[in-house]
N, C-alpha and C positions, 0 to 999 in steps of 0.2 A: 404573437403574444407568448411572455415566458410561459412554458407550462411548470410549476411550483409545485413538488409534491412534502407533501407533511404527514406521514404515517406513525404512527405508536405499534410496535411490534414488542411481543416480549419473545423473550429467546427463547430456543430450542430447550426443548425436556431434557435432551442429550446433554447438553451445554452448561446447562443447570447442575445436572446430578454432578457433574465435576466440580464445578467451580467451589472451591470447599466452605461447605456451611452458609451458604448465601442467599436465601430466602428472598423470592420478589427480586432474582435479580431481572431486569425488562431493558432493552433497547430501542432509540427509535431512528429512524431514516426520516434523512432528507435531502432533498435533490433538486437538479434544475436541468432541462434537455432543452436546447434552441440554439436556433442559427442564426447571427447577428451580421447582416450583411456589409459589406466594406463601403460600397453608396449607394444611395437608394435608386432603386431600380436596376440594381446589379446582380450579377448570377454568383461575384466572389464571395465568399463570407467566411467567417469563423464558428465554427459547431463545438461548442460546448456542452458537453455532459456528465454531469455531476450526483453522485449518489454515494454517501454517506451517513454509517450507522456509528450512534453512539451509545452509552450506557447513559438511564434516565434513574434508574432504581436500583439498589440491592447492593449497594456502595453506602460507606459514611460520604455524609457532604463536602467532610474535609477533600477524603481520596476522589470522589466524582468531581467538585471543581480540579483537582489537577488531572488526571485524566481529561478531562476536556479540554482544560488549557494545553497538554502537550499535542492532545490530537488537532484542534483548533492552527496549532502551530504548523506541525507537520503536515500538516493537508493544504493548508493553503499560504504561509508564510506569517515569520517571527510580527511583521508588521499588523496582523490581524490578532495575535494572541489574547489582547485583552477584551473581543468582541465576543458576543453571543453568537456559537455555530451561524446559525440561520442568517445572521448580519455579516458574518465573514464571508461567509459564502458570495454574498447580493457584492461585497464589496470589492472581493477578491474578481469575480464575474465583470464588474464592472473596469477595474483596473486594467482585466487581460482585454476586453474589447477597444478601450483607449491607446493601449501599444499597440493592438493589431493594426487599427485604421492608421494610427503614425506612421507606422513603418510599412503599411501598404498603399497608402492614397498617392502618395507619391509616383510610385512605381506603375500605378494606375492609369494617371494620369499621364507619364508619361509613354503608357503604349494603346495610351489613346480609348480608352474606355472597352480593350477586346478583353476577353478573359483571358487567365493565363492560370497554369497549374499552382503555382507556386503563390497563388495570390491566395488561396482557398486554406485556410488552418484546420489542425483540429486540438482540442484540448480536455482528455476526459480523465475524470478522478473516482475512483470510487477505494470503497475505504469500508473494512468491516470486522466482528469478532470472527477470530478465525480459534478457537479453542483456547483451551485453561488447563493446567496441571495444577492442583494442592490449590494455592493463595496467588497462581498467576495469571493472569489474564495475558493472553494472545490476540492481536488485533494488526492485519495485513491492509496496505494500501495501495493502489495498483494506479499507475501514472501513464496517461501516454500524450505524447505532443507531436504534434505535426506542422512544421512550417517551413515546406517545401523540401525540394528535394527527392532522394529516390525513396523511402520513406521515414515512418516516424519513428520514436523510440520508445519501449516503454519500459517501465520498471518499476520493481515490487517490493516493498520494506515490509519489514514485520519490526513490530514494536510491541513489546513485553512488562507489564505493568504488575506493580504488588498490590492487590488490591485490597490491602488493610491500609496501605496509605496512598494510595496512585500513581506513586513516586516509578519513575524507568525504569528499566532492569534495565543494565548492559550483562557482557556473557560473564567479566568479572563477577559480576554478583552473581550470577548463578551457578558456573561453576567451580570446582575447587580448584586452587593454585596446580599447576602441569598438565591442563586440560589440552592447554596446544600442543603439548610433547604427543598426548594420547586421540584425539582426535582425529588428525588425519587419517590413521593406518582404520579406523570405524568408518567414518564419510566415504572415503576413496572405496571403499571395500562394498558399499551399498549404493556406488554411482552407477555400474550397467542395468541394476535390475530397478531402479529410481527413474529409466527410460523408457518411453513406451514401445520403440526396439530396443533391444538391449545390442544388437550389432553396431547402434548410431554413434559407437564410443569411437568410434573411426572417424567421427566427425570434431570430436573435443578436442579443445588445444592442449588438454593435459587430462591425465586418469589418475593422478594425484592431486586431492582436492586436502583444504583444509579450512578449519573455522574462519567465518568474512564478518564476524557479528549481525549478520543479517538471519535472525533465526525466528522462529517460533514452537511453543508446544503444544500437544494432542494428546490426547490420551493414549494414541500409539507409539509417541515418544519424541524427541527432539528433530524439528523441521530445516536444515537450512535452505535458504535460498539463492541460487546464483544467476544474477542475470543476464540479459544478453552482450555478449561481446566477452564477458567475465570469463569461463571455460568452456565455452561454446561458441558455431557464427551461430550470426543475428538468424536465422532460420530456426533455430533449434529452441528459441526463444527463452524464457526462465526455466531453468532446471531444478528441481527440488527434489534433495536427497534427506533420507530419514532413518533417523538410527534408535531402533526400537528402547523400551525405558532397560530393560535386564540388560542390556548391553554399556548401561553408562552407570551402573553400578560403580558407588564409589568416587562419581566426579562431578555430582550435584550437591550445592548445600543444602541442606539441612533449613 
């Protein structure tokens, strides 16, 4: 049976006192964890698990329907945009279990009903506010897929919201024009101590990093994100370097 979870969470006190001037701002989570077997009475299956947070309160309604519609989007594809989270979700869940059994029953069948590694998927989403500076909202999602192979992949977006209107940040709008001239030599410069060895820089493809628009903010300052394979191998998994607020003096808008 799916297990359906539906919680009202309000955010962090922490989370709050940044977010600027935003009274009642509350989030809520919702999720779905189950293993949808490939035919019945099989040991193959596809495990899905899903949990995701959005904002319910402390937004105008204009900026909260779009924030949702972009999150709605990003989470689970353009095709679900105009559903209600909770119906994307059921929908989305249900799509990825009809490609899996397509593109497995087959394969199934022909090696005769034994299991096999590559028969067994996995698909998990999870998705949340990850901090706020001034009037922006930070909100990361983290993706991993599995179908077959030596293993799966995953990967992490942060997506940056104005929350006077909901409207995207990309890094254009937030920082000032020659940010990528000045960037790099900041990033690159806080990538060994961004490791939890700082000697693992023997393992990066490169010790010259530079903005990927994959970023978010914190109250400790500008987050980017590099994923696997990106300047690092796939061991070393997502690397996130962070370059404190007194150091970007001057190449944030206003």
């Amino acid at each position: 049976m799916n297990r359906f979870i539906l919680a009202a969470a309000s955010a962090a006190c922490a989370l709050c006192a940044t977010v600027s001037c935003t009274e009642g701002f509350s989030t809520k989570t919702i999720g779905s964890s189950d293993k949808y077997a490939l035919a019945e009475g099989g040991t193959d299956s596809l495990e899905i698990d899903i949990q995701v947070e959005y904002p319910v309160s402390g937004l105008t309604q204009p900026a909260m329907d779009n924030v949702t519609k972009t999150l709605t989007t990003s989470l689970f594809g353009d095709q679900y945009a105009a559903m209600p989270v909770e119906k994307a979700m059921e929908a989305y869940i249900k799509e990825n279990v009809d490609e899996y059994r397509k593109a497995n029953l087959p394969l199934l069948e022909a090696s005769e009903g034994m299991p096999h590694a590559s028969l067994s998927w996995s698909d998990y989403i999870t998705g949340a506010v990850a901090g706020s500076h001034r009037d922006i909202l930070s909100y990361t999602m983290t993706k991993y897929t599995y179908t077959g192979g030596a293993h799966g992949m995953t990967s992490e977006t942060a997506l940056n919201f104005d929350m006077k209107t909901g409207s995207l940040l990309t890094e254009g709008d937030f920082f000032k024009e020659g940010y990528k001239e000045k960037l790099p030599a900041l990033l690159s410069g806080h990538l060994a101590s961004s490791l939890e060895n700082p000697a693992d820089t023997s393992m990066l493809f490169t010790r010259e990093i530079g903005p990927n628009g994959n970023f978010m903010v914190s109250p400790e300052g500008v987050t980017y994100i590099y994923n696997q394979y990106e300047i690092g191998p796939y061991v070393m998994g997502a690397i996130r370097v962070t370059v404190p607020w007194d150091e970007l003096e001057g190449l944030i808008e206003e």
